[in-house]
N, C-alpha and C positions, 0 to 999 in steps of 0.2 A: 427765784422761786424754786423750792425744792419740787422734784418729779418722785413721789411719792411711791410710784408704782413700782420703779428702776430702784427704788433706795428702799424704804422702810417696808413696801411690797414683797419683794426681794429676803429682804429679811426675814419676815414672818413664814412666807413659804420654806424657805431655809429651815426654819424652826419646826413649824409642823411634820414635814419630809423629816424630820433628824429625832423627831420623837417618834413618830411609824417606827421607824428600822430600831430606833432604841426600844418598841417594844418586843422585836422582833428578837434582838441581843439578849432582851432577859428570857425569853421562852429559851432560846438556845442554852442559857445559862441552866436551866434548867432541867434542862434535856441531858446534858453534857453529865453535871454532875448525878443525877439516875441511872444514865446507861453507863458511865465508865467508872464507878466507885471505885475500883483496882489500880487507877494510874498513879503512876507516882507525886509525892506530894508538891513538888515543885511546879509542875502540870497544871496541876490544882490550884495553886497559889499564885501561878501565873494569870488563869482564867480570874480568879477573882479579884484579881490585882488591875488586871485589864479593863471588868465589870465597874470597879471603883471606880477610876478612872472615868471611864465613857460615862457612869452617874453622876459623875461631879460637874463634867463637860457640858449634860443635860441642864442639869440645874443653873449653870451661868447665864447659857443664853436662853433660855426662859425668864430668867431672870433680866438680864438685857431689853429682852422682846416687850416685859412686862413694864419696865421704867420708862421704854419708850411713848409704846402706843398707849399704858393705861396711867399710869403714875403722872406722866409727861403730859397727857392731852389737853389740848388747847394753848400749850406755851412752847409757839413755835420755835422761838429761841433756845430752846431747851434742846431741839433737833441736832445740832448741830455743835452740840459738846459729846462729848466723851463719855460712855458709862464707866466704872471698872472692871465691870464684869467679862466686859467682849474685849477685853488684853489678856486678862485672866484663862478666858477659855483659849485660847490661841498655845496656853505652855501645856494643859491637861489636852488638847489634842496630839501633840506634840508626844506627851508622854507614851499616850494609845500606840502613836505609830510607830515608836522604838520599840514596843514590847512585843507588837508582832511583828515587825521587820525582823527584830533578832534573832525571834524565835525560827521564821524563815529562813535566814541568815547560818543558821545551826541546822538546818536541815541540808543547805545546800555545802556545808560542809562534811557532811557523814557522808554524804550521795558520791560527792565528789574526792572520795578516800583521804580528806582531812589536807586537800588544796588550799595552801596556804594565799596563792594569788587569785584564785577565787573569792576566798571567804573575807581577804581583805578588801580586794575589790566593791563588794557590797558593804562591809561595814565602812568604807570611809564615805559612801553614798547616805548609811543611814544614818551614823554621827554626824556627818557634816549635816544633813537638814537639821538633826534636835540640836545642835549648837547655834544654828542661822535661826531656828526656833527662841532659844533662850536670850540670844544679842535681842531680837523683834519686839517679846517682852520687855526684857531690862531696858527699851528705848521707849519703850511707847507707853510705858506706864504713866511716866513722867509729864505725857502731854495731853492736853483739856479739851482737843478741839478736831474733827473731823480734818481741816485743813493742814493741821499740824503732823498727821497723822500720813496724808500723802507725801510726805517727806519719806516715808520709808519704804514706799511703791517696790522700789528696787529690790529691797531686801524680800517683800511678802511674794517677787514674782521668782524669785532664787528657793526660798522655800517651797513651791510648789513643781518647780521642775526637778527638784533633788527627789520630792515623792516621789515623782512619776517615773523618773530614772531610777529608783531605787524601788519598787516594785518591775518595773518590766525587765531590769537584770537579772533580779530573782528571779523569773516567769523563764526567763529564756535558758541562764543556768540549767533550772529543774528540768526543763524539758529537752536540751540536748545531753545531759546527763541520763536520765533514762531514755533518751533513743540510742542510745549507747550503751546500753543495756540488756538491750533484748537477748534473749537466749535459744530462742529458736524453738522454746515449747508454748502450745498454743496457750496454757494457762496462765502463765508467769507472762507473755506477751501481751495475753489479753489486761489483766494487770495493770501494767506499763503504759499501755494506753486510756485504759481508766486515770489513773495517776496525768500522765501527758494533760488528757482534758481538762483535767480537774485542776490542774495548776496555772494553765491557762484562765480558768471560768475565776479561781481565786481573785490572781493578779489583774484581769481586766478591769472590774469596777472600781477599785482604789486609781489604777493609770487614768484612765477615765476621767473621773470626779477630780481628782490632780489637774489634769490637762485641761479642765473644761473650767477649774478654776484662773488657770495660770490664762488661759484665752480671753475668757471675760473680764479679767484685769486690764489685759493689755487693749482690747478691743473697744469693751464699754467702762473708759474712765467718764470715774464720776458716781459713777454705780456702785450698787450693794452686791450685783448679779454674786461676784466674786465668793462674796460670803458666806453666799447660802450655799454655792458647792463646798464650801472649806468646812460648813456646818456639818455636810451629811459624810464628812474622807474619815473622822475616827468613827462615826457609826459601821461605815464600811470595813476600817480596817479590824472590828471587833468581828463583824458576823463572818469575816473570813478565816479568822483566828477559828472561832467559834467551829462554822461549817468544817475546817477543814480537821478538827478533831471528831467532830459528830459522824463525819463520813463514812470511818474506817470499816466497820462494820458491813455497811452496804455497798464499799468498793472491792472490799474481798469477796465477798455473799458469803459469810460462813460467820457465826456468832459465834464461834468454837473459844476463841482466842480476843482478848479485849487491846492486849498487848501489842498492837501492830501501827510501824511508822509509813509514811509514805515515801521512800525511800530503797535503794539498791544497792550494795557493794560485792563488790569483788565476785563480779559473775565475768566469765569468759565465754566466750561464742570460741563452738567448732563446728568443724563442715561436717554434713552429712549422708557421705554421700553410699546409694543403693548399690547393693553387693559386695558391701566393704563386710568380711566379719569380724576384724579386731580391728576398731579406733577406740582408742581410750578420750573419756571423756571428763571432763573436770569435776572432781569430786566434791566441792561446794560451789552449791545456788542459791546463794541466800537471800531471802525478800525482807526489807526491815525498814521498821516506821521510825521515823525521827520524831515522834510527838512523846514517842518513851523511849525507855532504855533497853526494853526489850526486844530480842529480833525475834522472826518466824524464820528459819531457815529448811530449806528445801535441800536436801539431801537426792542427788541422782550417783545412781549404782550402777552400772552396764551389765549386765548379763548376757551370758553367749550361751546360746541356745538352740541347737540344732544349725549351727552355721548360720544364725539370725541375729541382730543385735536388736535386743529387749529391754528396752529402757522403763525402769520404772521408776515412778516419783514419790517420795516418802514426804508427808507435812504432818508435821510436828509428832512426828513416829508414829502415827497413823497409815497403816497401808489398805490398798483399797480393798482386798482379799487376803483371807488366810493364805493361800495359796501361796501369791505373790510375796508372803511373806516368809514362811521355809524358804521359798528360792530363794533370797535376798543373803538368808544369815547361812547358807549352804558357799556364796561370793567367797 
């Protein structure tokens, strides 16, 4: 006797949970393209590319859900074949989480000055799951029957540890990358640790929903539990995709600028220390977001001044006073 609650219970929740956040995916879609009509088009094509995607995902297993519980009802034998919709969804989730892993993937290569064992490191993380992704399908298509189906346990708990390992590398990357960063001014600091958090708050949910898939596979066999987290990982990995372009704006505080990645290069830290009146200090601090192509770069000037070192910060050639600005082009 099937337990109903553990299996097609399971399921349904699965579905309901994975339609919420899908709605939640199109408001961001929405958001994204209004606030940011300036970014480049690739940007753009990838948001929608991604949107596709997690739409197509939606519609299978609704689809699924629907040939079970409503199409199927009262032919209990029916339970216990195979739809082809729920093989289907398994290569468009798949798809979702290459397009923002890579695009991740591309950020923690800018940050990390174009680290070659870096950024291969994560991408043999993200190819390898969309590869163990497309063997899973190209096996399971083939097969009619729930039981035939756990013949491939192995593989569906390989694809779920490669997500989770391929998000929390990225997470750790970005975040010792920009603590390595820091510059020693309070603003560009504060920043940094916006950024820090933020990439944290990203990577969590997708590690997560991964791990809690990969747990309830191996824990409760026999069960759907598995599914329904596998259902809500591309919803995830879309509203992070999502969130973490919509952010930019309210991680800088400043709307000046739509152009900005989340991202750091070639800053150098120097001491600073009181009484000193000539240390030279490095002439680019650049702040730049990997979601464009465009950087914000911060320009610091030294100025000496009455035996004083007078550091003033220049964004985006904007200075904070006239003043400060004769001094600067007097340098």
């Amino acid at each position: 006797m099937v337990d109903l609650d553990k299996t097609f219970g399971a399921f349904l929740i699965g579905v309901v949970i994975s339609a919420t956040l899908y709605g939640v995916t199109c408001v961001q879609t929405w958001y994204y393209y209004s606030r940011y009509p300036s970014d480049p088009w690739y940007i753009k094509l990838l948001v929608g590319a991604v949107l596709i995607s997690d739409s197509v995902h939606q519609a299978l297993i609704t689809h699924t859900v629907y040939t079970y519980l409503v199409t199927d009802f009262g032919f209990t034998t029916n339970l216990a074949k195979l739809v082809w919709s729920l093989i289907v969804e398994v290569l468009f989730n798949g798809f979702t989480a290459l397009m923002v892993q890579s695009f991740l993937t591309m950020r923690v290569y800018r940050l990390s000055n174009k680290s070659i064992i870096a950024t291969l490191s994560v991408l043999a993380l993200v190819f390898g799951e969309f590869v163990l992704v497309v063997i899973y399908v190209a096996k399971a298509i083939h097969m009619t029957t729930f039981v035939e189906l756990a013949t491939l346990k192995p593989l569906s708990m390989s694809v779920n540890a490669l997500a989770a390992a391929g998000d929390v590398l990225i997470a750790v990357l970005l975040c010792t990358l920009l603590q390595q960063s820091r510059t020693g001014f309070r603003r560009s600091d504060t920043m940094i640790n916006k950024l820090i958090l933020f990439s944290i708050n990203t990577g969590l949910l997708t590690s997560i929903c991964a791990v809690m898939s990969l747990i309830s596979i191996t824990v409760w066999d026999g069960t759907f539990i598995y599914i329904a987290f596998y259902f809500c990982l591309g919803r995830l990995y879309c509203n992070s995709l999502l969130a973490t372009l919509n952010a930019r704006k309210s991680l800088r505080g400043d709307s000046r600028d739509e152009n900005m990645s989340l991202s750091l290069q070639g800053i150098q830290k120097t001491s600073n220390s009181i009484g000193t009146s000539q240390r030279r200090m490095p002439n680019n601090i650049s702040i730049k977001i990997d979601t464009t192509q465009d950087y914000v770069r911060d320009e610091v000037s030294l100025l000496l001044f009455r035996g004083r070192d007078l550091a003033l910060i220049r964004m985006d050639g904007q200075y904070s006073s006239a003043t400060e600005l004769k001094s600067a082009q007097a340098v």
